[in-house]
Each structure stands twice: as C-alpha cells, then as structure tokens.
C-alpha positions in Angstrom: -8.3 1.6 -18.4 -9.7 2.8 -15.5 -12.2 0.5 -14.9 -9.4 -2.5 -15.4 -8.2 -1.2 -12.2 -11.1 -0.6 -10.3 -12.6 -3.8 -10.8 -10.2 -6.0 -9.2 -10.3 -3.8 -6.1 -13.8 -3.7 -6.2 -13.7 -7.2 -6.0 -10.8 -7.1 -3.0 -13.1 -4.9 -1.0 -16.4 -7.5 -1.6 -14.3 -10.7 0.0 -13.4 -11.6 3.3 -10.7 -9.9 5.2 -8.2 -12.7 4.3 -9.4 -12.9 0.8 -7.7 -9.7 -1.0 -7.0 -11.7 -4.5 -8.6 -8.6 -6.1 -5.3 -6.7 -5.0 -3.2 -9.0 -6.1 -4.4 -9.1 -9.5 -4.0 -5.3 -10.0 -0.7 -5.5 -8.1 0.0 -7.8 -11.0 -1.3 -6.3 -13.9 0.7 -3.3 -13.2 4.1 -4.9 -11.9 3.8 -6.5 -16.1 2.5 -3.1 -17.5 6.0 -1.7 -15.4 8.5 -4.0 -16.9 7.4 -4.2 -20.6 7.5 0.0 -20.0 10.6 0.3 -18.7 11.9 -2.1 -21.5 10.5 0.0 -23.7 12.0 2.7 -22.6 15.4 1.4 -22.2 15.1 -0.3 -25.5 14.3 3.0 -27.0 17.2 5.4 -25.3 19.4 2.5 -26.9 18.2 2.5 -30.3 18.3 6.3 -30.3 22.1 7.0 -29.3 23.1 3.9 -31.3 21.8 5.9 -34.3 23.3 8.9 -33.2 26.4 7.8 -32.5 26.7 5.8 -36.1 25.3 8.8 -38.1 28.5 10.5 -35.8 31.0 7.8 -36.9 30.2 5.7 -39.5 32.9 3.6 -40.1 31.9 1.9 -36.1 28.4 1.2 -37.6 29.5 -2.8 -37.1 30.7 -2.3 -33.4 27.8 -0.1 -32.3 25.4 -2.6 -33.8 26.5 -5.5 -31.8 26.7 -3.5 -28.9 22.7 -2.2 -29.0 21.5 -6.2 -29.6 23.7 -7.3 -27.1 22.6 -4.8 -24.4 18.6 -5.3 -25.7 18.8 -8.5 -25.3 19.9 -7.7 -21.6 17.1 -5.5 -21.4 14.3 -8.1 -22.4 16.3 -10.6 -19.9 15.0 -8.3 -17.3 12.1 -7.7 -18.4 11.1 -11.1 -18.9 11.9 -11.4 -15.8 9.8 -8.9 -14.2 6.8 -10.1 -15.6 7.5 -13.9 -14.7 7.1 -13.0 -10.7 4.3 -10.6 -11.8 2.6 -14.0 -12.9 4.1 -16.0 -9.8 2.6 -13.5 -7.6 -0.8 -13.6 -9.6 -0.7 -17.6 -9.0 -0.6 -17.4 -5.6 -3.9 -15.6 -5.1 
C-alpha cells in the first residue's frame, strides 16, 4: 500500500514544475478510497441499530426495514458521488 502512494509522487516530483499529474492521481486514489470508507461505515452503523432496534421491537421489523434501504440507498448516492469527481479530477491531469 505504501508504495501505491509513493509512486505517483515520485512521479510528481520527476516532471516539470507545471506537470504535478503524479499528485493528482494520489489525490484521486484516496478521495475514492474516502467515500467507499465512509459508505462503509455509514452503511454499517445503519445495519447495526436497525438490528438492534428490531431485536428491541419486533412487531416494527417492516417499518425499520424500509427505513435502513431507504437511507443506504442515500448513502451509496453520496458515495457514488464522491468517487465520480474523484475520476473527474483524475481526467483532468
């Protein structure tokens, strides 16, 4: 993993001083790796108190499932999202 991130600014500090398309590629790489975390996460922490909160109340199982896909389908909205600039910004290098 390491060397995935050195390389590209390796590579930055070997071009011109105009030329930093090593940075942006690692600027890239981890504004994805961000987004499909932080999905992750937020996907999780849903999943997680949805099964709490059924094994709580059953009889709301229904409600508490529509509820937790609604709000991960926001989730991977945004993170979609995230990582479409990520690969704007990587095309503009």
């Amino acid at each position: 993993m390491l060397r995935a991130l050195l390389v590209p600014l390796m590579l930055a500090q070997t071009q011109g001083a105009g030329q930093n398309w090593g940075l942006g590629l690692m600027g890239t790489g981890l504004g994805a790796g961000l987004a499909a975390i932080g999905a992750g996460m937020g996907i999780g922490r849903i999943a997680s108190s949805a099964t709490e909160s059924i094994a709580r109340q059953p009889e709301a199982a229904n409600d508490v499932r529509g509820v937790t896909i609604i709000t991960a389908a926001f989730i991977e909205g945004v993170a979609l999202f995230g990582v479409v600039v990520a690969i704007m910004i990587w095309t503009k290098f």
